[in-house]
C-alpha positions in Angstrom: -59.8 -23.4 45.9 -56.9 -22.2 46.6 -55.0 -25.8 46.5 -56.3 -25.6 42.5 -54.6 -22.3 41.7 -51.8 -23.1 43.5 -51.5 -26.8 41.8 -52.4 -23.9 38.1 -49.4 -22.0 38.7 -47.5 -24.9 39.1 -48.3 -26.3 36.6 -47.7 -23.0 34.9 -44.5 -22.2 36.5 -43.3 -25.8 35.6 -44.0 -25.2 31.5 -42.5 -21.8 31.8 -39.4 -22.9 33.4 -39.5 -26.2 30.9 -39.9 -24.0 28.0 -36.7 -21.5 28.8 -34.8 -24.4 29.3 -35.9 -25.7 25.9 -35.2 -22.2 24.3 -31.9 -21.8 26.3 -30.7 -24.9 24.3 -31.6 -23.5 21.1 -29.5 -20.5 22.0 -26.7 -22.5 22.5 -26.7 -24.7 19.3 -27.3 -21.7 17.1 -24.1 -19.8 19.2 -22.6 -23.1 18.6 -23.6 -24.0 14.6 -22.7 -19.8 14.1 -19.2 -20.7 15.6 -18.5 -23.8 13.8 -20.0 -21.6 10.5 -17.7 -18.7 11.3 -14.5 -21.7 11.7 -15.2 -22.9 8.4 -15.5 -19.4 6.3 -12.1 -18.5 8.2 -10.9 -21.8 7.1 -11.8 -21.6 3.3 -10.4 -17.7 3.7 -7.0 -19.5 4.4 -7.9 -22.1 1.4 -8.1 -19.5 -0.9 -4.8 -17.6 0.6 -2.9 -20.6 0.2 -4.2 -21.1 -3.6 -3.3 -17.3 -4.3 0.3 -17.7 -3.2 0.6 -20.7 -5.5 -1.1 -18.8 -8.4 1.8 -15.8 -7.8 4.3 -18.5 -8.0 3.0 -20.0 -11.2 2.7 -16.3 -12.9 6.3 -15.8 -12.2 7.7 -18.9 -13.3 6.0 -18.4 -16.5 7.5 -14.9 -16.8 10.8 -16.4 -16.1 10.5 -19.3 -18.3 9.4 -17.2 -20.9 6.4 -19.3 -21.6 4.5 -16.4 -23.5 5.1 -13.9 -26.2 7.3 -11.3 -24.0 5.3 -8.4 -25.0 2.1 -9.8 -24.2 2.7 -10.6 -20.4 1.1 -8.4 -18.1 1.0 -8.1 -14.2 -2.6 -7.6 -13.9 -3.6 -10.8 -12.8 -0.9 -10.2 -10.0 -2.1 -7.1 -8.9 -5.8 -8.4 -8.5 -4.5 -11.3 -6.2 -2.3 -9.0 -4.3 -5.1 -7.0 -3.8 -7.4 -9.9 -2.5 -4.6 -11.6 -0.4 -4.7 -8.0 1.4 -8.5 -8.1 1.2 -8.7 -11.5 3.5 -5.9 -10.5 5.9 -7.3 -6.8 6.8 -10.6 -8.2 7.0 -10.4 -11.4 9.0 -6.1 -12.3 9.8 -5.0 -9.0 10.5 -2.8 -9.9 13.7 -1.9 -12.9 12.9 -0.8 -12.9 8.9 -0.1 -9.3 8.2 4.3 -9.5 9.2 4.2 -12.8 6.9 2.5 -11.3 4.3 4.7 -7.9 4.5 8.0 -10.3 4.0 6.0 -11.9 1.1 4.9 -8.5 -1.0 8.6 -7.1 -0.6 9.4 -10.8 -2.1 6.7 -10.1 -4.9 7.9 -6.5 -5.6 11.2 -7.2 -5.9 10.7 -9.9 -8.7 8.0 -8.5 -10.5 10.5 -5.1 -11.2 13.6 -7.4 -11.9 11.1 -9.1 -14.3 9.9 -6.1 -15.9 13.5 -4.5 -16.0 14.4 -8.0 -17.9 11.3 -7.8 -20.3 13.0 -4.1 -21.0 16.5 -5.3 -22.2 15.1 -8.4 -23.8 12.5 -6.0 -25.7 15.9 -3.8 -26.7 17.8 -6.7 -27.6 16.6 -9.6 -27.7 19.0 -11.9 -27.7 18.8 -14.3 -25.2 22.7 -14.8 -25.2 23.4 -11.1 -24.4 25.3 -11.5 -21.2 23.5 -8.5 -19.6 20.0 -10.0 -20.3 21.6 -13.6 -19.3 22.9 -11.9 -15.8 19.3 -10.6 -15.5 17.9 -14.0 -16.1 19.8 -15.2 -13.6 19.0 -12.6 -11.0 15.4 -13.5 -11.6 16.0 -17.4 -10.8 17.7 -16.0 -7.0 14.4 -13.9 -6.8 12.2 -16.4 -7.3 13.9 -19.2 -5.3 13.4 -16.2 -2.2 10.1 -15.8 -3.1 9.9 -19.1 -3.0 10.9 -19.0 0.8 8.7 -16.3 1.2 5.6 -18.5 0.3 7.0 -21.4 2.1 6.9 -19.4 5.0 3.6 -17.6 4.8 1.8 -20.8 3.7 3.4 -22.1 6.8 2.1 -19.1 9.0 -1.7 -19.7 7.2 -1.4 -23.4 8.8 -0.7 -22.6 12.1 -3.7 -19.9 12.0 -6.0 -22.6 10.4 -4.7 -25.1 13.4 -5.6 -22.6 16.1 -9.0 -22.1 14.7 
């Protein structure tokens, strides 16, 4: 009798012991599919930063270009994406983004008031071949070229942050 419970808790033991393994894997592939998940939401994160710096570039080459009637550009759309660049970075990049990004919004402020003090005189006067607006239109062509260094260098920054992931 006592060779039968013995040969029981074996048997027992040996499903127990078969089972934890079994359930020890299944911790490990869901630590490993939640890493791999948490890889690629960081990844699309730094997607979507990298499209937002190329949608602030586009908004102000149109406002340079003048591709709009000038007293119906607005900002706004500029603000929003500032706000959601900072979003992402506070949230997920702090460490490793937030200097880049600090350059970049100096970059951004700069323009966008040089733009808005150009949309001013042009709104005054505007005649496009009034040498202070043309020195201001100028101006605004060596801010965006530094913005344009700006991005360069934060889109840079996102890649090496999406390589280390």
């Amino acid at each position: 009798m006592d060779i039968q419970l013995l040969t029981i808790i074996s048997t027992l033991a040996g499903t127990m012991i078969g089972s934890g393994i079994t359930m020890g894997g299944i911790i490990l592939n869901n630590h490993f599919f939640t890493k791999q998940e948490k890889i690629k939401r960081k990844r699309a994160l730094l997607d979507e930063l990298r499209d937002l710096c190329f949608r602030t570039e586009k908004l102000f080459i149109e406002a340079i270009d003048g591709n709009y009637p000038i007293h119906e550009f607005s900002f706004s759309s500029l603000e929003e994406t500032k706000s959601r660049i900072v979003a992402i970075i506070i949230m997920d990049f702090e460490e490793s983004l937030y200097d880049t990004y600090s350059e970049f919004a100096d970059a951004i402020t700069t323009l966008q008031t040089s733009i808005e003090e150009f949309h001013a005189l042009y709104v005054a006067n505007p005649s496009l071949d009034d040498p202070l607006i043309k020195s201001k239109r100028e101006e605004n062509t060596k801010l965006n070229n530094e913005l344009l260094i700006n991005i360069v260098t934060f889109i840079r920054k996102i890649k090496k942050v999406s390589e280390k992931l």
